[in-house]
VMD Tcl script that draws the C-alpha trace (Angstrom):
set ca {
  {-38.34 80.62 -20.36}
  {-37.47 78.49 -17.60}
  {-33.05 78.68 -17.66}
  {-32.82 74.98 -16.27}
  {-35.22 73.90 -19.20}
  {-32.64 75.88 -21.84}
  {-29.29 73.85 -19.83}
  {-30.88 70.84 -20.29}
  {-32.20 71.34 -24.04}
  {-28.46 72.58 -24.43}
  {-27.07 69.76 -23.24}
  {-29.22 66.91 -25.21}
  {-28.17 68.91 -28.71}
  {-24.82 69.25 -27.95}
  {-24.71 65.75 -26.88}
  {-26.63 64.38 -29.88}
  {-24.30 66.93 -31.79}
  {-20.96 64.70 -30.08}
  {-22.44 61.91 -31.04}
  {-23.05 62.50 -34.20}
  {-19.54 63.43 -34.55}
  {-17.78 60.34 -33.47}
  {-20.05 58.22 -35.55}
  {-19.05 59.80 -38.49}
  {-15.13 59.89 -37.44}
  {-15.50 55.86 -36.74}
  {-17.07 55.47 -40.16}
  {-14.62 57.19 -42.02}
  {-12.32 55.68 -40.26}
  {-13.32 51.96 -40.78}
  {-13.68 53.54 -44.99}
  {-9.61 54.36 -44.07}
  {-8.80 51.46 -42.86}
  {-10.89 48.57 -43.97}
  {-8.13 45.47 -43.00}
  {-7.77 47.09 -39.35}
  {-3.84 47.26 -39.34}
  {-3.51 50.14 -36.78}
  {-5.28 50.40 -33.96}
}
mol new
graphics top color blue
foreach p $ca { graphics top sphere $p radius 0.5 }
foreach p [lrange $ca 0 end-1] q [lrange $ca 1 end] { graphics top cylinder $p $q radius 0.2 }
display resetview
């Protein structure tokens, strides 16, 4: 297999994997804090 072609497939998962991530960390944040006291 072509080792450029595995960096970039690599890359795009953990990137999709990151954000994934901070989607779900903003939404359970906004569930946390629902009035938006702290910022």
């Amino acid at each position: 297999m072509n080792t450029i072609l595995l960096l970039v497939i690599g890359l795009a998962v953990l990137s999709g994997l990151l954000a994934v991530m901070i989607y779900l960390l903003a939404v359970s944040r906004e569930m946390e804090l629902p009035d938006g006291d702290e910022v």
